[in-house]
Z-matrix of the N, CA and C atoms (Angstrom, degrees):
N
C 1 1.459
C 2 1.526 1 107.86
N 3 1.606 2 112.32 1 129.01
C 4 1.765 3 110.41 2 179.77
C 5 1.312 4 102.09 3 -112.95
N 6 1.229 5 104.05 4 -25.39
C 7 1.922 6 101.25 5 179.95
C 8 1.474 7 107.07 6 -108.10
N 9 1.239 8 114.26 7 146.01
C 10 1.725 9 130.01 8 178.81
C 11 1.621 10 106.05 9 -123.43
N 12 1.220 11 126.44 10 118.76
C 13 1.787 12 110.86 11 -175.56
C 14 1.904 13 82.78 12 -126.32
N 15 1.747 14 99.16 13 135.84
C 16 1.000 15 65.58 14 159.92
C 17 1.452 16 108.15 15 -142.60
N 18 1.169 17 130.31 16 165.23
C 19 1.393 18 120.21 17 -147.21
C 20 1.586 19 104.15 18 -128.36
N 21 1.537 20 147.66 19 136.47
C 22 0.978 21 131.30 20 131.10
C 23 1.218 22 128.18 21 -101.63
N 24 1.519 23 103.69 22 171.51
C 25 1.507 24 115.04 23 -137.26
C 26 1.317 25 91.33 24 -75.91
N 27 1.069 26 105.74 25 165.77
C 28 1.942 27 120.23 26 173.64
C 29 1.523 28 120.13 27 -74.38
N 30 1.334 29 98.20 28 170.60
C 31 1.568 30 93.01 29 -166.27
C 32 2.057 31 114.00 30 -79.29
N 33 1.508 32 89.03 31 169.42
C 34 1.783 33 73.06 32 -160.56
C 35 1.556 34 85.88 33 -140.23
N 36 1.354 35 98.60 34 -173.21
C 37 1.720 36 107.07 35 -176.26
C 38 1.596 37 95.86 36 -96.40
N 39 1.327 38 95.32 37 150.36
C 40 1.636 39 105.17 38 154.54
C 41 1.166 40 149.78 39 -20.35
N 42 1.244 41 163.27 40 36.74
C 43 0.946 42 151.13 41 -148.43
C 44 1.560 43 122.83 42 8.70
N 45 1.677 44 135.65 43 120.14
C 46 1.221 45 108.75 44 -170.13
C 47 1.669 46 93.53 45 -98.30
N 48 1.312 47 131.67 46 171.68
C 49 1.213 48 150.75 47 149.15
C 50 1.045 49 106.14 48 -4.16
N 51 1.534 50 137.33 49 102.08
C 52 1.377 51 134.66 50 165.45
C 53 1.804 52 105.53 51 85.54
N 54 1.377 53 107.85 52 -7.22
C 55 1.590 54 105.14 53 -176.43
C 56 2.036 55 98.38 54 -70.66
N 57 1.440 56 91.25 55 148.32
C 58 1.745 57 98.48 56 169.87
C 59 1.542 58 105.08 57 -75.20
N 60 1.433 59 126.74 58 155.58
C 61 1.214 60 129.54 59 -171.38
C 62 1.683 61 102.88 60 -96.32
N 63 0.942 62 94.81 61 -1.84
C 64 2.075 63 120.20 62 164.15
C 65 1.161 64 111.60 63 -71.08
N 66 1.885 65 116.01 64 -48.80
C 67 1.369 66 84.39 65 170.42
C 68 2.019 67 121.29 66 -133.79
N 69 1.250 68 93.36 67 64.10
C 70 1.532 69 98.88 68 173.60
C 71 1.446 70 108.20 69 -73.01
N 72 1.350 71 118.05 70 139.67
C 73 1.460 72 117.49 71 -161.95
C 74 1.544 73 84.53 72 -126.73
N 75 2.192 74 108.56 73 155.63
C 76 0.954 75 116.58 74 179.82
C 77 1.453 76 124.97 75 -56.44
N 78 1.541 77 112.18 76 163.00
C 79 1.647 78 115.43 77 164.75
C 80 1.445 79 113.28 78 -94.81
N 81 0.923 80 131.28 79 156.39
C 82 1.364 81 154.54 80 164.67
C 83 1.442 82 107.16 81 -14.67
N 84 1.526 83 110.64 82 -79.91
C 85 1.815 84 103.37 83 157.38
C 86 1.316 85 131.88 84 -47.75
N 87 1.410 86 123.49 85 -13.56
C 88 1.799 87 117.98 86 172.81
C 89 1.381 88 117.76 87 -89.45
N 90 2.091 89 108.74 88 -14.59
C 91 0.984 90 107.22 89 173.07
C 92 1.501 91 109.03 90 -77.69
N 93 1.202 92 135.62 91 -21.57
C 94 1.083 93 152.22 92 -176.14
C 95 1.743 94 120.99 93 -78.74
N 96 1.388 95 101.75 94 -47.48
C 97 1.275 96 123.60 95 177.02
C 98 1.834 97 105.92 96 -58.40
N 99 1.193 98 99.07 97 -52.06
C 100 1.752 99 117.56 98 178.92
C 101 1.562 100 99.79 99 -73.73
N 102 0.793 101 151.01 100 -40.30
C 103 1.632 102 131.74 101 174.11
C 104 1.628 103 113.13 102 -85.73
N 105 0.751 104 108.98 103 -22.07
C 106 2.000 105 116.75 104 160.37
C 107 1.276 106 102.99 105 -50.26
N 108 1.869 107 113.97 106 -77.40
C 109 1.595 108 117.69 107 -146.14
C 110 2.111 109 90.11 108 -77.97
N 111 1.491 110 124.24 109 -4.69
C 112 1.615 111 114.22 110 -163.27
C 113 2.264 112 68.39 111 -93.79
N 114 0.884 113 125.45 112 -63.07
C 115 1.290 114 121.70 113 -178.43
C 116 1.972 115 125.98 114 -14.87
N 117 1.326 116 98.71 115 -67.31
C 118 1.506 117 121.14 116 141.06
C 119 1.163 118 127.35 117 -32.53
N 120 0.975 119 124.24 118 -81.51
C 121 1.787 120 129.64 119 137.95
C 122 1.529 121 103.62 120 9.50
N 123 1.112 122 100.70 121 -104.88
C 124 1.374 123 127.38 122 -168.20
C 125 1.639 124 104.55 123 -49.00
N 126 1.241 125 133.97 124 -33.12
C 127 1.153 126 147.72 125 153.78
C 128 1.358 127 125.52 126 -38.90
N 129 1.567 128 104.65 127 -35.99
C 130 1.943 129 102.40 128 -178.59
C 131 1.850 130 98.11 129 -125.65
N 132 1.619 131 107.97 130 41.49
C 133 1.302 132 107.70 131 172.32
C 134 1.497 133 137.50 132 84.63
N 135 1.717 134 95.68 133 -13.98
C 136 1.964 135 92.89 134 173.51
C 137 1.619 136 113.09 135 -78.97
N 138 1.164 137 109.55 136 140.62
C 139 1.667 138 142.53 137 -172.44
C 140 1.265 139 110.05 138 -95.42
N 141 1.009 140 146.85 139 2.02
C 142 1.279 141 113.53 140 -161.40
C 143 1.571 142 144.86 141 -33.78
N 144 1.570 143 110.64 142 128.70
C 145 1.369 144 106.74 143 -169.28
C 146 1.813 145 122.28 144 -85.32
N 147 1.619 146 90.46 145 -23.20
C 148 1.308 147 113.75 146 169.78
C 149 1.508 148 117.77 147 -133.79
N 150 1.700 149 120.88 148 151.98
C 151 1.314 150 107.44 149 179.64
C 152 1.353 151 87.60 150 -133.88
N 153 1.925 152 131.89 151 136.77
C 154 1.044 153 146.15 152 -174.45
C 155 1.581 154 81.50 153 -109.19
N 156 1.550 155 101.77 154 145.00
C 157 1.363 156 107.12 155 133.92
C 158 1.846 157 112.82 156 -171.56
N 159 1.219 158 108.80 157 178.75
C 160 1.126 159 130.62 158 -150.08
C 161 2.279 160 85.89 159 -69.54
N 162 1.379 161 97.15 160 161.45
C 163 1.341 162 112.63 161 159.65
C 164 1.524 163 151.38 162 -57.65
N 165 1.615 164 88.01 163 -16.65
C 166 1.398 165 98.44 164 178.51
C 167 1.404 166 124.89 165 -82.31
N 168 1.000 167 105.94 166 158.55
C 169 1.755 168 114.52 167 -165.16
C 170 1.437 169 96.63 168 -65.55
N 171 1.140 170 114.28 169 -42.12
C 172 1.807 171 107.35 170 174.19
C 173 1.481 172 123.72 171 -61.09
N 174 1.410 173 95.84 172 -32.39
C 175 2.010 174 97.77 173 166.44
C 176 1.264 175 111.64 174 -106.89
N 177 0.906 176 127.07 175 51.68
C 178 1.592 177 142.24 176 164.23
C 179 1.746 178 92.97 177 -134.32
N 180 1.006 179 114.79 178 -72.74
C 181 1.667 180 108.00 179 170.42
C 182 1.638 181 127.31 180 -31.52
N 183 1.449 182 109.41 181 -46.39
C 184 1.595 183 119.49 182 -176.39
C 185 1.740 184 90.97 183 -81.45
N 186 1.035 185 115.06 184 -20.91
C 187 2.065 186 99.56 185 -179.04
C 188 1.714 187 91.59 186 -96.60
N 189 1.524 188 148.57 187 -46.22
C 190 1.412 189 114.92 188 143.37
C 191 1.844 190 131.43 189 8.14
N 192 1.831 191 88.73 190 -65.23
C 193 1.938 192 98.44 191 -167.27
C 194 1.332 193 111.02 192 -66.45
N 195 1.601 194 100.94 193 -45.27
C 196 1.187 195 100.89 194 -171.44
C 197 1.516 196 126.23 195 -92.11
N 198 1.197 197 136.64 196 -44.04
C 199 1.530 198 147.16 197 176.53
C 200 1.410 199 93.67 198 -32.58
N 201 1.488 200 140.71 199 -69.57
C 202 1.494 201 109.30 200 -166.60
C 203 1.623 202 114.73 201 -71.82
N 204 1.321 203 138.72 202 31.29
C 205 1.103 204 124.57 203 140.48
C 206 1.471 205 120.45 204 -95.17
N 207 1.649 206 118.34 205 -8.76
C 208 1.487 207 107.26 206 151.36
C 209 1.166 208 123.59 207 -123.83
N 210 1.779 209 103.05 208 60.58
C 211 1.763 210 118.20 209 155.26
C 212 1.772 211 97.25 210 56.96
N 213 1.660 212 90.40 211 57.22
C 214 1.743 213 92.39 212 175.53
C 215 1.608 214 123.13 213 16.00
N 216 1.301 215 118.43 214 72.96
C 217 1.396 216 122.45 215 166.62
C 218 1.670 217 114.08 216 -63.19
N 219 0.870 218 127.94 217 156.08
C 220 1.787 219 138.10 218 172.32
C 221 1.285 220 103.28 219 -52.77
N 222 1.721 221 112.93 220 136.17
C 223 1.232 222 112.63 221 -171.26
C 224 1.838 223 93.17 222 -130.45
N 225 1.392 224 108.02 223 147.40
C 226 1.500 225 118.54 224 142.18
C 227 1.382 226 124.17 225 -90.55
N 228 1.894 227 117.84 226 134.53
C 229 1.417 228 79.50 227 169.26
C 230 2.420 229 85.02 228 -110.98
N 231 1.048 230 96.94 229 164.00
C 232 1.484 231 112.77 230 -173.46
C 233 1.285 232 125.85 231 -118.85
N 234 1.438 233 114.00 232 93.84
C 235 1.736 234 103.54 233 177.00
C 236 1.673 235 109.42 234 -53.05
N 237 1.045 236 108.47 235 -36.14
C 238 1.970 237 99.23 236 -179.24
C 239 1.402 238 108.39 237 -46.49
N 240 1.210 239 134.35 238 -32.09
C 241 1.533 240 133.53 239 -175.65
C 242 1.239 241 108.41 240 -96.42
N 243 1.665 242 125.69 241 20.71
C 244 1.549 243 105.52 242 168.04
C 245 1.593 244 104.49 243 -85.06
N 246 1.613 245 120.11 244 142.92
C 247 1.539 246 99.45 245 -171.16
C 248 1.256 247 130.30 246 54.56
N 249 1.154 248 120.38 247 27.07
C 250 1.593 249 123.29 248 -162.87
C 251 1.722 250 103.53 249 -88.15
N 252 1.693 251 102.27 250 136.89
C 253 1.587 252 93.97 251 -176.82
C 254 1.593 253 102.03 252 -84.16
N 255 1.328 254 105.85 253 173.71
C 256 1.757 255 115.74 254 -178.94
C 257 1.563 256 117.77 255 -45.53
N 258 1.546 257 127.25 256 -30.51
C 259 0.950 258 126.65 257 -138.85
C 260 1.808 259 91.39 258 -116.71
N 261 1.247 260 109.44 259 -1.73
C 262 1.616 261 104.39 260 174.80
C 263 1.229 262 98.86 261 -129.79
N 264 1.751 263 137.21 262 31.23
C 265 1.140 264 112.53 263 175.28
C 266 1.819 265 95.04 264 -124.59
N 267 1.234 266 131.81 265 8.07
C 268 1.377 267 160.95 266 166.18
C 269 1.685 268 92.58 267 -67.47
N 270 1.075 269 116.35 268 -83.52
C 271 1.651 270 133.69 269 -155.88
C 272 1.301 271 93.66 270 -62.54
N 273 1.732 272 116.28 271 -73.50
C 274 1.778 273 94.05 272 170.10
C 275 0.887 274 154.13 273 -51.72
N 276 1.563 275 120.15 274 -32.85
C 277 1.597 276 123.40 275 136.01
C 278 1.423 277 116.68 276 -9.85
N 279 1.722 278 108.47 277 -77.26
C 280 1.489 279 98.30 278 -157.95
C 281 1.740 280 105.77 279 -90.92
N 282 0.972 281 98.14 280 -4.69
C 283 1.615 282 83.49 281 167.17
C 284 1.784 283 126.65 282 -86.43
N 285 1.837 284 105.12 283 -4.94
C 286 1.012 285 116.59 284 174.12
C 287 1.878 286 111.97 285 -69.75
N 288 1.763 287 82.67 286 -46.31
C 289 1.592 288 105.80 287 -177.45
C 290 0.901 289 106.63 288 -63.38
N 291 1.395 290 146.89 289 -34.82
C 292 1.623 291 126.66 290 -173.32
C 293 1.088 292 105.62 291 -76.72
N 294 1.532 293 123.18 292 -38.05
C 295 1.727 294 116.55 293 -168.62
C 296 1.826 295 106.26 294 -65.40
N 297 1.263 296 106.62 295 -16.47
C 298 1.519 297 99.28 296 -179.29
C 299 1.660 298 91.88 297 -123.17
N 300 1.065 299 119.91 298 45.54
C 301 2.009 300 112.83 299 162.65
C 302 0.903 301 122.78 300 1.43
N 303 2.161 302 104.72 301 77.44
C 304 1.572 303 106.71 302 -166.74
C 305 1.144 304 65.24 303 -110.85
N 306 1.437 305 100.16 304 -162.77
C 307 1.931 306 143.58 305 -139.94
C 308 1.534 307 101.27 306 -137.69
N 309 1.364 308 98.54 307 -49.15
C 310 1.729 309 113.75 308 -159.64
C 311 1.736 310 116.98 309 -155.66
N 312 1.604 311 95.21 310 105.20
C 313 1.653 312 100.84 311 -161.03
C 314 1.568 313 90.59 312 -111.42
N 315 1.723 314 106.62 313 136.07
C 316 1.087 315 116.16 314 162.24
C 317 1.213 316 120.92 315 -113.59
N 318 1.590 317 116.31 316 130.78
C 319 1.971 318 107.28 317 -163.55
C 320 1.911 319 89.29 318 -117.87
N 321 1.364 320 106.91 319 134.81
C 322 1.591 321 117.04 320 130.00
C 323 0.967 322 122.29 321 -98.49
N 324 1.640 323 88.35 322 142.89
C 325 1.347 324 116.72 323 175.70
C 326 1.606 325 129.13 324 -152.51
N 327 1.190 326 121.79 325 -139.34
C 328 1.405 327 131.98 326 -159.57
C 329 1.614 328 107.06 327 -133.44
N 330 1.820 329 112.11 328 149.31
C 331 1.940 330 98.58 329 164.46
C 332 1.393 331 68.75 330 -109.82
N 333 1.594 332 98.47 331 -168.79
C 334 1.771 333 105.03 332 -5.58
C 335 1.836 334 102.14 333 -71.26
N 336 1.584 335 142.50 334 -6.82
C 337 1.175 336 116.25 335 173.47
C 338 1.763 337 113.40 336 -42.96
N 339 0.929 338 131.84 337 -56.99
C 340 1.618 339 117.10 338 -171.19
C 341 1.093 340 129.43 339 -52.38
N 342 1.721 341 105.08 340 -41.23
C 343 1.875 342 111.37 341 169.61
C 344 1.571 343 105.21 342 -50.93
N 345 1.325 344 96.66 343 -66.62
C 346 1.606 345 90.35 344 177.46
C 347 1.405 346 160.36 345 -2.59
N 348 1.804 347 85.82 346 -57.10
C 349 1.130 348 121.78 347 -149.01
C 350 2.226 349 95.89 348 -93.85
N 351 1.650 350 81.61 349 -50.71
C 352 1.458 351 108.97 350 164.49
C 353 1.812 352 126.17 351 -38.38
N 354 1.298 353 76.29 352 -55.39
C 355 1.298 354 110.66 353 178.95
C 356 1.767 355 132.47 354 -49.20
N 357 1.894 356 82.17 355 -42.05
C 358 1.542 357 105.09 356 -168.51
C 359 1.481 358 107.77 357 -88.26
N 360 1.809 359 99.05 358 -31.37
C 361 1.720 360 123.71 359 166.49
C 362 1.351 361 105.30 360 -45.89
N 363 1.098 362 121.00 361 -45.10
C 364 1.592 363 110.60 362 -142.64
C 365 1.677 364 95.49 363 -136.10
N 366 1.788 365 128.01 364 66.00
C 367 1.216 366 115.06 365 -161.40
C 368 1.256 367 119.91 366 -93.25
N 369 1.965 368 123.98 367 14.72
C 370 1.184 369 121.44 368 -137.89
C 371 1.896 370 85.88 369 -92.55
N 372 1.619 371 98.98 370 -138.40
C 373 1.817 372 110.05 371 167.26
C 374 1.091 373 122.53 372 -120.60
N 375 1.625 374 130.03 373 28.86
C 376 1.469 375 121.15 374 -160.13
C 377 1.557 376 83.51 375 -96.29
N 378 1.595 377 89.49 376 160.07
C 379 1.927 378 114.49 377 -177.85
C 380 1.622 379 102.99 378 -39.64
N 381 1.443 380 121.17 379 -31.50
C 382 1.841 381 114.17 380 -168.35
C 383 1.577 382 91.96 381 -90.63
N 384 0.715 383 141.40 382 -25.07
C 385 1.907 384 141.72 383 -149.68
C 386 1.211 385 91.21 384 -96.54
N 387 1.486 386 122.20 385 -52.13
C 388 1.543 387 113.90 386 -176.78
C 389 1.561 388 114.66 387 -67.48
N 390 1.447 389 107.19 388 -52.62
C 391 1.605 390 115.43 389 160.43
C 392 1.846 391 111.14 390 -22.39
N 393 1.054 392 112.94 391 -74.85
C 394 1.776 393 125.33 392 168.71
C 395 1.697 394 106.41 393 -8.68
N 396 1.628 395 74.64 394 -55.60
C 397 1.998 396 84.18 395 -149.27
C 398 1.706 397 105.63 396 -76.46
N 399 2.027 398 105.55 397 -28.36
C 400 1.219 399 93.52 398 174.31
C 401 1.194 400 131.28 399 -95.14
N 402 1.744 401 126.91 400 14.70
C 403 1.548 402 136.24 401 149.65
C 404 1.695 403 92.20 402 -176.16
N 405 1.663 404 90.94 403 165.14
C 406 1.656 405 123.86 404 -179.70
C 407 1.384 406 107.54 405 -136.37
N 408 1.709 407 102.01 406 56.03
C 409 2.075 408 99.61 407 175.90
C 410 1.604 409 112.47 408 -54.65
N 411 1.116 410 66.74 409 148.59
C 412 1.802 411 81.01 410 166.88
C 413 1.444 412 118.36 411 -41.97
N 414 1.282 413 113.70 412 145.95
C 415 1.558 414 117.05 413 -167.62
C 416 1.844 415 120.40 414 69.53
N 417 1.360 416 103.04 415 -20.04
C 418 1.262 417 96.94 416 -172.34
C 419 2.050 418 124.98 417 -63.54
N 420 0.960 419 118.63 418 166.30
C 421 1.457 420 94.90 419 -163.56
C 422 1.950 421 87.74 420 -147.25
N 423 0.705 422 103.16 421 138.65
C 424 2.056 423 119.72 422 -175.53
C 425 1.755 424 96.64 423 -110.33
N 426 1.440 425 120.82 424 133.74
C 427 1.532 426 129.05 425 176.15
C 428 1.632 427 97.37 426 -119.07
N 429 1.440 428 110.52 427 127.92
C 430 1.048 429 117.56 428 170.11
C 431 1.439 430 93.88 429 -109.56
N 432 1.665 431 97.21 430 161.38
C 433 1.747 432 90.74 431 148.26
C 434 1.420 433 86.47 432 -165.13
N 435 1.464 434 96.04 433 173.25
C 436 1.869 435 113.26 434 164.02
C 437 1.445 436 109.86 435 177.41
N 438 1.767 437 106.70 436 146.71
C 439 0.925 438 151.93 437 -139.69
C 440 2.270 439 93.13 438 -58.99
N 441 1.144 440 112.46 439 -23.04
C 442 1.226 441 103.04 440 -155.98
C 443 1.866 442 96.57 441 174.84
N 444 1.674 443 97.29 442 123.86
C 445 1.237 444 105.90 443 -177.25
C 446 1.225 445 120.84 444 -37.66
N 447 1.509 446 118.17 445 -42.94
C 448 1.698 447 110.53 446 158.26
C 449 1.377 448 131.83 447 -57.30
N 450 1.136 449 126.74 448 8.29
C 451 0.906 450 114.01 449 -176.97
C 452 1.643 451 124.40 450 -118.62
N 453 1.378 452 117.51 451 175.37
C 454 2.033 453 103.96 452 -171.86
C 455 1.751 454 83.02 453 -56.77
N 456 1.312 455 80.81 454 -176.38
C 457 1.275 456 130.82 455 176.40
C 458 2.322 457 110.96 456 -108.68
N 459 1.429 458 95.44 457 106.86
C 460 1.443 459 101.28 458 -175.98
C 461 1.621 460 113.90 459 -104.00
N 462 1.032 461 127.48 460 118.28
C 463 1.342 462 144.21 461 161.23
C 464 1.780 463 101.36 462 -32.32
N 465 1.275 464 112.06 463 113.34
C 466 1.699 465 110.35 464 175.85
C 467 1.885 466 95.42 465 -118.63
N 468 1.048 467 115.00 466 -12.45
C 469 1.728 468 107.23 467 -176.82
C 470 1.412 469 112.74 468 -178.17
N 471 0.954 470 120.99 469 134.20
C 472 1.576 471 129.09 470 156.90
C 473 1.748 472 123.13 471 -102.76
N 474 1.036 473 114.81 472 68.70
C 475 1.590 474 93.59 473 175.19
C 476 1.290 475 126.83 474 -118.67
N 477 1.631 476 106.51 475 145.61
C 478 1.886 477 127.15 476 170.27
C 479 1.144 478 118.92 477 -78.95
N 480 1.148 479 98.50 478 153.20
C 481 1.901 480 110.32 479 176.67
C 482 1.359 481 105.49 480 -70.53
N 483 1.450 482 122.06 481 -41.33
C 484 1.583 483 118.93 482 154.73
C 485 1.386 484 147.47 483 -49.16
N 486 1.340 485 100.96 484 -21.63
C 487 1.851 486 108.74 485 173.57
C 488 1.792 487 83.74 486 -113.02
N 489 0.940 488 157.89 487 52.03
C 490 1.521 489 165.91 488 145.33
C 491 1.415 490 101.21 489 -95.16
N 492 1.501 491 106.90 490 -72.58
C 493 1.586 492 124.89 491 -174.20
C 494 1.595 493 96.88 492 -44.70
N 495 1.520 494 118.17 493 -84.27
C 496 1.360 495 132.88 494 178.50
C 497 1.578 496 92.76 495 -11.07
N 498 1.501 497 112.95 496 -89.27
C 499 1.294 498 123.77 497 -154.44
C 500 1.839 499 101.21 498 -42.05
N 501 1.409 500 108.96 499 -34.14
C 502 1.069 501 106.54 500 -150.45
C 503 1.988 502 108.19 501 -66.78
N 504 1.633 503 83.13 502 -49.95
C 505 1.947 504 105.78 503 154.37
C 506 1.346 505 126.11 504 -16.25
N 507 1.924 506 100.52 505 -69.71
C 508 1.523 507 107.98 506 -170.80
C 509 1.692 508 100.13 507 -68.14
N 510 1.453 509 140.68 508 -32.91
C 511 1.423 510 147.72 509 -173.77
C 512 1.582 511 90.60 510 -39.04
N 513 1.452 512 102.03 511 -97.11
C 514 1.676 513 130.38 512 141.05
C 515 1.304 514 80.47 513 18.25
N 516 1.626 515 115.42 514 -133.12
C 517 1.562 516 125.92 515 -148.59
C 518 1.759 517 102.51 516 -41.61
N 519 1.495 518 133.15 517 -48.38
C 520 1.129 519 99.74 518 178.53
C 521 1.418 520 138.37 519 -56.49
N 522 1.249 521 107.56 520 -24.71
C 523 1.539 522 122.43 521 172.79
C 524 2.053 523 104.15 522 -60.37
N 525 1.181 524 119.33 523 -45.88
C 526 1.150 525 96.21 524 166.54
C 527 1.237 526 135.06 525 -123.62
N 528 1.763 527 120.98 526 65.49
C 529 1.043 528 138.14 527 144.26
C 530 1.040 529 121.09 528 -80.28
């Protein structure tokens, strides 16, 4: 595996009264939010060959948004990654990835395991690494990659559905000044 994406799930409703926190399903904006930032994605070249993600109805919903913008690749979904802390969602990843000899695994999931995990990936001071450490909104998605299974793991992008929109704004108003 050279690429690591990693994605959390989109935003969702509340829990209702007696609802399991298993299965709160997205809102309207996370469905939205999640086909934007997989858009982006797909925009600066990540593939994914496989997409892991966690069990919950909310990350089964956000791999819904996103998988047909990369031509429905094979998905796991994984009770080990519901709530999963940083340090077991690394190992299942790649032990998922070797049994299917992908290239480029994209996981949903949950924080704080993903910040974490992100976090621990990418520990230096550049503008995205610090970004990491100071939130993991919903939808947001972290690109690792590197050159050769031996090797670290390098931070290639961090982006939100919120600095998307923004950017998308200033385009917008410059176009009509």
């Amino acid at each position: 595996m050279i690429e690591l994406i990693l994605f959390r799930h989109a935003k969702t409703h509340p829990a209702m009264h007696g609802e399991a926190d298993h299965e709160r399903r997205l809102t309207q904006r996370g469905w939205d939010d999640a086909r934007l930032i997989a858009q982006s994605l797909y925009g600066i070249g990540a593939r994914p060959d496989l997409i892991i993600h966690s069990d919950a109805l909310r990350c089964s919903e956000t791999l819904d948004a996103i998988a047909p913008t990369f031509s429905n690749p094979p998905s796991i979904s994984s009770p080990e990654l519901y709530l999963a802390e940083s340090q077991t969602i690394l190992p299942h990843t790649n032990l998922k990835a070797q049994t299917s000899d992908c290239k480029s695994v994209l996981v949903i999931g949950h924080n704080p395991g993903m910040q974490l995990l992100a976090s621990s990936l990418a520990p230096g001071s550049t503008e995205n690494e610090v970004r990491i450490r100071m939130g993991f909104p919903t939808s947001a998605a972290a690109v690792f990659r590197r050159t050769t299974p031996e090797h670290q793991w390098e931070l290639h992008t961090f982006v939100t559905p919120k600095e998307l929109k923004q950017a998308t704004k200033k385009k917008l108003g410059k176009k009509h000044k």
